[in-house]
N, C-alpha and C positions, 0 to 999 in steps of 0.2 A: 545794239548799243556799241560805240566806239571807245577806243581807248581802255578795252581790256586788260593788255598787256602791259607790263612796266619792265623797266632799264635790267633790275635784276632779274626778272620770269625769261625774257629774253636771251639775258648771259646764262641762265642753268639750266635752260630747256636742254631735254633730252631727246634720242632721237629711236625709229624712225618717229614722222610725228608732223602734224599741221597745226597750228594756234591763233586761234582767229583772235584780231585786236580790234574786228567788226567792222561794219561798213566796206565789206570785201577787202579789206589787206590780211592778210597772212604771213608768219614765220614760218618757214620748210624749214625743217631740219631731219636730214638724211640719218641714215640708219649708221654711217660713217661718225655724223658729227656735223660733217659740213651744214653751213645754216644758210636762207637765204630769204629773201620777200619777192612774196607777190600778191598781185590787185587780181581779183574775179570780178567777174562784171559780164552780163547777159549784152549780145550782140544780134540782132536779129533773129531772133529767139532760141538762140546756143550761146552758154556758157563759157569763157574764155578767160584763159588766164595769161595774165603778163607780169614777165618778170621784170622785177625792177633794181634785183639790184643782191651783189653779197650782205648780210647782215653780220657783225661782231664790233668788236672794238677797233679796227684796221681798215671797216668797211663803211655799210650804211648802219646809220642808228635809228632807233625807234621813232623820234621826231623827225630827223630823214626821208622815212619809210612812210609815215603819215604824211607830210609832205606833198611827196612824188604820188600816192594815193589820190590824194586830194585835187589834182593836177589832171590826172587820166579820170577820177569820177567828174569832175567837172567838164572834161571831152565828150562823156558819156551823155551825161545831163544835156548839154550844146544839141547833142546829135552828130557827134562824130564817133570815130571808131579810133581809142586812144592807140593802137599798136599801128592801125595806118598810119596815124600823123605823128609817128615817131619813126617809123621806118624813111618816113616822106623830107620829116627835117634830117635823117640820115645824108641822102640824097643830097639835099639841099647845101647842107652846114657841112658833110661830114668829106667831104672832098676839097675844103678849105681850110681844113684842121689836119697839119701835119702832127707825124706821132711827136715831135718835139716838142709843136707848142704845147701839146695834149697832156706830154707828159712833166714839163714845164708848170703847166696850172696842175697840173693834179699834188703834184710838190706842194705847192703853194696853198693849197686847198689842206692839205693834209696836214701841216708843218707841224700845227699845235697839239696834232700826236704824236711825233717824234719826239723820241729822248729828252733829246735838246739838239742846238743849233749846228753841231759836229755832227748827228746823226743825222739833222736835216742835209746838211752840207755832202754827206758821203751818197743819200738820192741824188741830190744834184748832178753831181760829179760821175757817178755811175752812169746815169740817164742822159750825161751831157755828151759832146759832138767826141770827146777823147776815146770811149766804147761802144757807142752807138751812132757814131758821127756818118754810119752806113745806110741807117733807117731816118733817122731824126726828117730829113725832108721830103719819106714818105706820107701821103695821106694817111691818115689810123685806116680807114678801112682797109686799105690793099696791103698792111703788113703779114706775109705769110710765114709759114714753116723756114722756106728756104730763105729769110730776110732775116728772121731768127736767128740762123746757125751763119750770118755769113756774121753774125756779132759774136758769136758764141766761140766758135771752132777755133780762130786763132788764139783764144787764151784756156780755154775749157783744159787743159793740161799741164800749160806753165802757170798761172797763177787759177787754180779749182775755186778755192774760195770767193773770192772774186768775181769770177763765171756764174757761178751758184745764184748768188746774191742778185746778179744784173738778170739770170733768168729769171729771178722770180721778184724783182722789180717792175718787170718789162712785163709780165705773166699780171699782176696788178692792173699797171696801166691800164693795157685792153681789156680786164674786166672792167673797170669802171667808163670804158670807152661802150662797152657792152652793155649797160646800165642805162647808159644815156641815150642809147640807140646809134652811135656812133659806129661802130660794127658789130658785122652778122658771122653766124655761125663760130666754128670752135676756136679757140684761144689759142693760137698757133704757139705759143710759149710755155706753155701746159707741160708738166714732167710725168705723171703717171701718166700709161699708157698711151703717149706720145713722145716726147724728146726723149725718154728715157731708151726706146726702142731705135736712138738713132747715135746719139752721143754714147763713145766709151763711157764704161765706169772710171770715173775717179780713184787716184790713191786718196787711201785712210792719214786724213790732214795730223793726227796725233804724233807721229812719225816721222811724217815727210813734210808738209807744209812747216810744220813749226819741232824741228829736232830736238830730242831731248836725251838730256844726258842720264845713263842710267844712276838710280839713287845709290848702289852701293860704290858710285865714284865721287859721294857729295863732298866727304870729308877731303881727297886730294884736292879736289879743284878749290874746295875753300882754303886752305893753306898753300895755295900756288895763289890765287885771289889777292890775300892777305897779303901775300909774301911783298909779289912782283907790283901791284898798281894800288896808290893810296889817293889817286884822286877822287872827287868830288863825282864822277861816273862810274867809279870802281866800287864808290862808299852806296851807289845807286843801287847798281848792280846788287849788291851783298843785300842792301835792306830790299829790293824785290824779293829776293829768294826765301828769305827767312819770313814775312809777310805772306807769301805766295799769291802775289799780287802783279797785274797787267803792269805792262810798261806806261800806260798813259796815268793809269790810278797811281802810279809811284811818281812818275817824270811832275804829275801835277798836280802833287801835294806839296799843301801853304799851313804854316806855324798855327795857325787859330783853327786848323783840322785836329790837333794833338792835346791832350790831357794828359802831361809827363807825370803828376802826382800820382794819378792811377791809371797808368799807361796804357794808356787807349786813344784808339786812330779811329777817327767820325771820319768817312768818306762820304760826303753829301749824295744824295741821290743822281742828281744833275751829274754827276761825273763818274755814276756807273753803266757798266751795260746793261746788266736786267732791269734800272730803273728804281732802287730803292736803297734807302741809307745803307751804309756797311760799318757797321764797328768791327774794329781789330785788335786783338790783346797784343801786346807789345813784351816781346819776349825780352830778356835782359840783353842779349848781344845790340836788340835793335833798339832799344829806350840810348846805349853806349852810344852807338853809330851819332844819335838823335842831339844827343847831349856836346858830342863833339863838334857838331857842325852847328849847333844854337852858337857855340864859345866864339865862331869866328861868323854869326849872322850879319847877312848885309841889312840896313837900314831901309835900303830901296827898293829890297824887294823881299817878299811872301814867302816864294817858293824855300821849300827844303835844298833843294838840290835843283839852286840857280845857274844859270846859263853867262854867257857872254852879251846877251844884250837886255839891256837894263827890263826888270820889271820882269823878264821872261824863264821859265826853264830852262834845264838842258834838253836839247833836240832829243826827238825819237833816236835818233841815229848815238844815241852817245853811249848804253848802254850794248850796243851792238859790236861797236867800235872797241870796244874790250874786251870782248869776245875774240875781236880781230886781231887786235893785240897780240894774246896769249898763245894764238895759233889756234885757238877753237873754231876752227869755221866749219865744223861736221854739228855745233848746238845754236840753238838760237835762244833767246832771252824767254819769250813766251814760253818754250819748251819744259823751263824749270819747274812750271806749274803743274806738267806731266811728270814731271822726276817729285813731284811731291803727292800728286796723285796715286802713283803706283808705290812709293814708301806706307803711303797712311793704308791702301787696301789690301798690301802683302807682310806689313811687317809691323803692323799694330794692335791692335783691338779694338778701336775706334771706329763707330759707326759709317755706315756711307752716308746717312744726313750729316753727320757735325761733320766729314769731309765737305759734302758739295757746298757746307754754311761756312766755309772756311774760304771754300773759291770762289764765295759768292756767284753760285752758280742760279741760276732761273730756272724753277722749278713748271719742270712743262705742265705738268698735270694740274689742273687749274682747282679741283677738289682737293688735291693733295695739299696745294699752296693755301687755300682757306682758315686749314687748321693748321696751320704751321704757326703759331702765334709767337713765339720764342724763336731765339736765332743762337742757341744754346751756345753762350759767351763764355761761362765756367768752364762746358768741355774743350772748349776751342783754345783758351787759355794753356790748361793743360796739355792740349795738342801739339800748339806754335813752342811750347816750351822742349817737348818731345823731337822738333823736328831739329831745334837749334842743335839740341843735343847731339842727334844723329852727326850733324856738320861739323861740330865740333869735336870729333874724336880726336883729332890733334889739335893740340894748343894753337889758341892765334895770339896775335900781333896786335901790339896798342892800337887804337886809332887814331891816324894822325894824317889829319887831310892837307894836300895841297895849299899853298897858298892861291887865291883867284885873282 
């Protein structure tokens, strides 16, 4: 009987473990976790299996999977042998399909699991000719180990994060080029017990990619802050820190995000990373900052903390720029997240959940995440209240923004 399995049996299988969804398709899932599908189907009187494909939410889906099933039992049915004539359009197709355009459509194919259209944009961009501009008018099949690392090697130490990401974008692609019988054998992109065995380790990004200032120097730098710069980047600055929020969740926050009555910041889904609403208690420094800069709101445009050209924010770059200013260029903005990280788990009482529900951090654990029903807003309250504190050991300075 077909159609055993359903959407959710699929996401909470456990492993190791086979689950027949009948009619010879199959969910594997390893004794690791990793999940994947395949078709069984008798061949000249031996049983064979083909794989078809990763299975999860990033991969192949149930209906997918049925699908592609449906596809190779019907090869069967014909009288053909469905892994020959996928090897054969290998051959065929797969020598006319460079990895760009491959990875081009796979973009394009995928988009409507992406975040949204910035996350889409950032595949693009990684997978485009700027970091891969080496391999992209390679055929998929012939891309090897050492076509891998001629993308890799020039950035895998000045920009890690970056590297990270393009390997296991690139590590994607060719599965699903794998999938489609576009290439054979191992995933030259592959980080356990491949690339890892070839590439340095990496510095620890908390540190070095993004510097942070340590937390018992909060309270100077925020009255050097206060003292020295009262623009419209500096008022930025300060409401990141006291938030504990990314540069882009701050740069692109808009007035009908805020409920000053009961000071609370809605951060839509669409414009976080892990993908889901964020509310934020609004400590009294930051409701000031909020109030000051509604007194001189532009008509024309949304943003909190607008830019020079109409309708837009201040650039990524604006908060950094005052940094540069001050003479800070040993911290970076993101960093503050880490000086707030390490305040809340050394010098508080406050759990490490209402910490990571504070950073809106994404909860890996996918059982953990289920029960998490609550995004404990009271504690967090108390928390953001706790941090102002900290900052404010010495008196600040009215707020009193620039004229734009």
């Amino acid at each position: 009987m077909a159609g055993r399995l359903s959407a959710r049996r699929v996401a909470t299988a456990k492993g190791p473990g086979r689950f027949s969804d009948g009619d010879g398709l199959y969910l594997l899932v390893s004794a690791a976790g990793a999940k994947s599908w395949a078709f069984y189907f008798h061949w000249q009187g031996k049983r064979r299996e083909m794989g078809l494909g990763k299975a999860g939410d990033a991969h192949l889906s149930l209906a997918e999977a049925r699908e592609r099933a449906s596809e190779a039992r019907k090869q069967v049915v014909a009288g053909n042998d469905p892994i020959a004539a996928r090897h054969l359009r290998s051959r065929t197709e797969g020598l006319r399909k460079s990895f760009g355009a491959f990875a081009d459509e796979y973009v394009a194919v995928h988009r409507s699991r992406f975040r949204n259209d910035k996350h889409a944009a950032q595949w693009q961009s990684t997978l485009g000719p700027k970091y891969c501009g080496t391999i992209r008018s390679m055929p998929i099949e012939e891309i090897s180990t050492e076509a891998v690392l001629r993308v890799l090697r020039p950035i895998w130490q000045s920009i890690p994060e970056t590297a990270s990401r393009i390997r296991g974008r690139i590590e994607n692609v060719i599965d699903a080029a794998k999938a489609q019988g576009l290439f054979q054998g191992d995933n030259p992109a592959r980080w356990k017990g491949h690339l890892k065995s070839v590439l340095p380790v990496r510095q620890k990004l908390t540190r070095g990619h993004h510097a942070a200032l340590p937390y018992d120097q909060m309270s100077t730098f925020m009255t050097e802050l206060r003292s020295k710069a009262q623009s419209t980047a500096a008022l930025a600055l300060e409401f990141s820190i006291l938030t504990a929020t990314r540069t882009t969740e701050t740069l692109g926050a808009t007035w009908p995000e805020f409920d000053l009555n009961k000071n609370i910041w809605t951060i839509p889904r669409e414009r976080m990373k892990a993908g889901y609403e964020h509310r934020i208690p609004l400590s009294p420094r930051v409701v000031e900052i909020l109030k000051a800069l509604e007194s001189v709101r532009l008509t024309h445009n949304q943003h909190v903390f607008p830019g020079n050209v109409r309708g837009k924010g201040l650039s990524n770059r604006a908060m950094a720029a005052v940094l540069k200013r001050m003479g800070r260029n040993n911290i970076t903005v993101h960093g503050f997240r880490s000086s707030f990280s390490d305040w809340v788990s050394e010098q508080t009482s406050f759990s490490h959940e209402t910490r990571e529900h504070a950073l809106a951090h994404q909860i890996s654990d996918k059982a953990e995440s289920a029960y998490r029903r609550g995004d404990q807003f009271e504690k967090r309250r108390s928390l953001m209240s706790a941090w102002q504190t900290h900052c404010d050991e010495n008196a600040f300075a009215k707020v009193v923004p620039m004229k734009r």
